[in-house]
N, C-alpha and C positions, 0 to 999 in steps of 0.2 A: 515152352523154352524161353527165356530171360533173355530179351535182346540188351546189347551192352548199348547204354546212349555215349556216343564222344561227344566229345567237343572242346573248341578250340575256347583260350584262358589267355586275354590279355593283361600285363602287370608292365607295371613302370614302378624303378628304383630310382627313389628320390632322395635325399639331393646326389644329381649326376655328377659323382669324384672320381675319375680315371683311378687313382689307387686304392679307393673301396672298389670299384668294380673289378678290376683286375686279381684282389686278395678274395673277393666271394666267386671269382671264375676259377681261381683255382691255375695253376700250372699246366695246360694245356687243356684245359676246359674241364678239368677233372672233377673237379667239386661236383660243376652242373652235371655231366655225364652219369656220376653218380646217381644224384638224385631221378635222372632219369630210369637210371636199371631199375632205381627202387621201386618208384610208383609206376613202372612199367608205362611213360610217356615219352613225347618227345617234343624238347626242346628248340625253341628258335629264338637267339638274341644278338641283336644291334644293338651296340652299349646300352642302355637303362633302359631299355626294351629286350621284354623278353613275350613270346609265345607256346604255348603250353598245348598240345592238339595229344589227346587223351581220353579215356572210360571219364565219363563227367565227374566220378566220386573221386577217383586217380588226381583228373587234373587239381581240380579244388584241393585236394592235399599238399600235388607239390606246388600248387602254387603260395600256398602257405609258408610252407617248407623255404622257400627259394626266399620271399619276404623277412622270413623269422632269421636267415644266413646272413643276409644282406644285414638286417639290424647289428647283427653281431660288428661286420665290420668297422662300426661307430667307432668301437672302446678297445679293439683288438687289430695287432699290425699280422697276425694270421689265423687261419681257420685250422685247428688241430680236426685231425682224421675221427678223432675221440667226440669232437665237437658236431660233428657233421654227421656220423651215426648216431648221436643222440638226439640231432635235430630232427634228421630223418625217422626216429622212435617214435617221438615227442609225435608227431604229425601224423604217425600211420594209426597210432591210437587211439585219434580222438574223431569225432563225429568233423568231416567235413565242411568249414566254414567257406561263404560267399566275402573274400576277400578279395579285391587288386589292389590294394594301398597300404605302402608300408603302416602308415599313420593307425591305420585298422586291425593289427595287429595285437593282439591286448598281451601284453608280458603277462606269464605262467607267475604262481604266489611263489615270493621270494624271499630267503631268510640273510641281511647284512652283515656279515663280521667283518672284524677288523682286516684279515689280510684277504678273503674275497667274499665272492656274493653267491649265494647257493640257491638255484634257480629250480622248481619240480618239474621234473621230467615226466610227464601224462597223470592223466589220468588220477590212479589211486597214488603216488606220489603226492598230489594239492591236496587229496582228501586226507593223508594221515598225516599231514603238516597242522592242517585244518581241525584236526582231531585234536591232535596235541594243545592245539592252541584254545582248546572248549572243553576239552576233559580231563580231570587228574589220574586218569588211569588209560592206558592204551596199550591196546595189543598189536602188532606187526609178525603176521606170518607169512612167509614165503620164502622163495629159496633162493642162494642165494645169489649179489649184485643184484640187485632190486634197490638197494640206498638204501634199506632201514635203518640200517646202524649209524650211516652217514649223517641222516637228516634228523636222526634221534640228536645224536652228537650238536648237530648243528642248532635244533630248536633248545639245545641244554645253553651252550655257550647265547643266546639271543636273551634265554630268562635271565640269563647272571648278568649278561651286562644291562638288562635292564631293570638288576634289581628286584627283579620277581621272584626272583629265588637265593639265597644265598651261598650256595655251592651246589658243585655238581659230584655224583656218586655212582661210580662204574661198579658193576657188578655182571662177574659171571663163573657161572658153574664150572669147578674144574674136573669135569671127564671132558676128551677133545680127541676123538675118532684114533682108540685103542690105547693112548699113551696113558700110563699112572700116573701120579704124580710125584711117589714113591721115587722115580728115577731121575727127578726132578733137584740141582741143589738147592739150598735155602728153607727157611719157613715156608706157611703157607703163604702169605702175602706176594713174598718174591717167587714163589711159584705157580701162583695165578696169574701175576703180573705180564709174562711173553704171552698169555691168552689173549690180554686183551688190546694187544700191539694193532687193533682193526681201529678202538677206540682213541686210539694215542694219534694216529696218524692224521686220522679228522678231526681231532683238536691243534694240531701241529700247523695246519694247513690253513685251520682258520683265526688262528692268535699266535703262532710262533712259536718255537721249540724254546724260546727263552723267558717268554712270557707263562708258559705250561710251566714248565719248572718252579716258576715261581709260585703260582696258583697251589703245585704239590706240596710247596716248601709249607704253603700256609694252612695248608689240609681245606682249601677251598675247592681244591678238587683233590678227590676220595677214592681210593680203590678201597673197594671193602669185599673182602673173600665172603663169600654165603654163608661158611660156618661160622664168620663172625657178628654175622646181626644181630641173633639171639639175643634178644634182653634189648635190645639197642627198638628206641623210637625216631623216627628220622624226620624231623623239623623244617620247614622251608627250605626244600633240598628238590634236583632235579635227580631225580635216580634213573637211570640205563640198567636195567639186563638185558646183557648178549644170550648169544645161544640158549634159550630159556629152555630151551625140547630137553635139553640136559639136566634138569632139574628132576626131584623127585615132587610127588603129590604135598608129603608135607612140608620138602623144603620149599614149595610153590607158595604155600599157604604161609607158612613163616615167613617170605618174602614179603607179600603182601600185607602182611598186617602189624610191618613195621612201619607202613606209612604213618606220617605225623599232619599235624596243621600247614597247611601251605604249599604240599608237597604236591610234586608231581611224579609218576612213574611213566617208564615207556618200556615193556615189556617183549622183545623180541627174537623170534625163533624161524626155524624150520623143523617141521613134522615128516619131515621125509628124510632128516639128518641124525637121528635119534641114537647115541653112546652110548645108551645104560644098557646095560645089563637085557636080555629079552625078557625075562622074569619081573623085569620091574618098570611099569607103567609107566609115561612122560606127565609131569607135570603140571605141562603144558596144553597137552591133550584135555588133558582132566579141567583145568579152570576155564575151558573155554567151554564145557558143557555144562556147568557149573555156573557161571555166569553169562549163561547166553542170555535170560530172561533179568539180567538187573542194569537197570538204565542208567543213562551216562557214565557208559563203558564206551570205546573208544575201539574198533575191528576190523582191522584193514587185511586183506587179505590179496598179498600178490601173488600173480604168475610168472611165467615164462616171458608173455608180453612188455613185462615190465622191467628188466633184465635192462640193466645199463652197461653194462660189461661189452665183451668184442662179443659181436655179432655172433660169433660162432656158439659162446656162451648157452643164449638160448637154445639154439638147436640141439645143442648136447642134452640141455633138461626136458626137450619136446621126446628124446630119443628116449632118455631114460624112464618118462612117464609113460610113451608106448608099450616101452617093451614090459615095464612094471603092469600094464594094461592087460597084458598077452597073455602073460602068467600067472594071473590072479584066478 
């Protein structure tokens, strides 16, 4: 039988500011409390003193955790609920570090834009940041609020403005869980266009609804429908596919080898969200057997763990893989 080790986790938050302390305590110690149901510890703190008495892996996390909150309150006059469950993610995911000082803390790989800074949340988040940043091709599977499309978005806006690239190129397949497009008005263009309202809002977020417009005005950023790459070679350009599960085998392949000199792609789906037709194979499925054995490919594969979204998010896709489990 595994005996659990406790033990007690002394930290001091430095430098000691009554209103960082108060804004990481949260309105009536809620923050901390928090963090305590999570890691299943308990808390003891005298302003910049805190004590951690917990399962030894427990305490080591939140004591992490409590360190990584505290940092926040440097740059920030509060700790959003959003913020604090992600802290709390961020921390339960990763291997237990021998931490009591803020200073010790190593900031998660983080990508600058203009209007803020986008930080990876665990784990396979630094790795397919990491990826992008080493490979011209890359895949992101998993389901979804995982950030893939967010952090694609995010490493597209970091190539342009450093000139790595020369525009950016949203793309995605339009079937989207039953609708035609058929019933859609407009060309195609403008009716791929509400598809990729995921891609718009993480550009918006990180240069401005005013500055995006502009970028569109100059066709520096591209929506390009699937059906119209055809013939099209795509030159120092940062390209996005969303939903790629929605793709057929050879519009996968026609996607792909449009790439040009310079180019980067980032390729992203979930295989357990699949539109087409049952008759007709994913894409996506297909080029990932297909290129398993060809190197400097780029394959990130998330779970449920990685789930950035409300809490409850996860559990819903833990529930769904169960009972998908049951029935097979």
């Amino acid at each position: 039988m595994h005996e659990v080790q406790n033990s007690l986790k002394n930290i001091l938050l430095e430098p000691a500011d009554a209103k960082r302390l108060a804004i990481f305590a949260g309105e009536l110690n809620g923050n901390i409390k928090l963090i305590e149901k999570s890691f299943q510890v308990k808390i003891f703190h005298n302003g910049n003193k805190l004590n951690i008495k917990g399962d030894n892996e427990n305490a080591q996390r939140a004591s992490c955790a409590l360190l990584d909150l505290y940092k926040q309150t440097q740059e920030n006059n509060e700790i959003s609920n959003e913020s604090i469950h992600l802290c709390i993610q961020e921390h339960m995911n990763q291997p237990p570090k021998k931490t009591t000082k803020l200073k010790e803390v190593k900031s998660s790989y983080q990508i600058h834009t203009p209007k803020k800074v986008i930080t990876a949340r665990g784990l396979n988040q630094e790795k397919y940041l990491k990826n992008i940043e080493s490979n011209e091709l890359n895949f992101g599977i998993g389901p979804a609020g995982t950030g893939k499309t967010y952090l694609a978005v995010a490493a597209g806006v970091h190539a342009l403005l450093n000139d790595k690239v020369q525009k950016i190129i949203l793309i995605r397949p339009a079937v989207e869980a039953g609708e035609k497009l058929g019933f859609l008005p407009g060309d195609l263009a403008q009716k791929v266009d509400p598809y990729l309202k995921p891609l718009y809002d993480a550009l918006y977020e990180m240069l401005g609804s005013e500055r995006v417009q502009k970028l569109i005005e100059k066709e520096i950023i591209e929506v390009a429908p699937l059906a119209y790459l055809r013939g099209r070679t795509l030159n120092n350009a940062f390209i996005i596919m969303d939903e790629s599960q929605n793709t057929t085998i050879d519009q996968m392949k026609m996607f792909l080898t449009r790439m040009g000199y310079g180019s980067y792609a980032v390729v992203n789906g979930d295989l357990t969200q699949i539109d087409l037709p049952r008759n007709i194979p994913s894409g996506l499925s297909n080029v990932l057997e297909v290129l398993a054995e060809t190197p400097n490919i780029g394959v990130i594969r998330f779970g449920s763990i990685d789930v950035v979204r409300h809490p409850l998010v996860r559990k819903i896709i833990d529930a769904y893989e169960a009972f998908k489990g049951r029935n097979n």
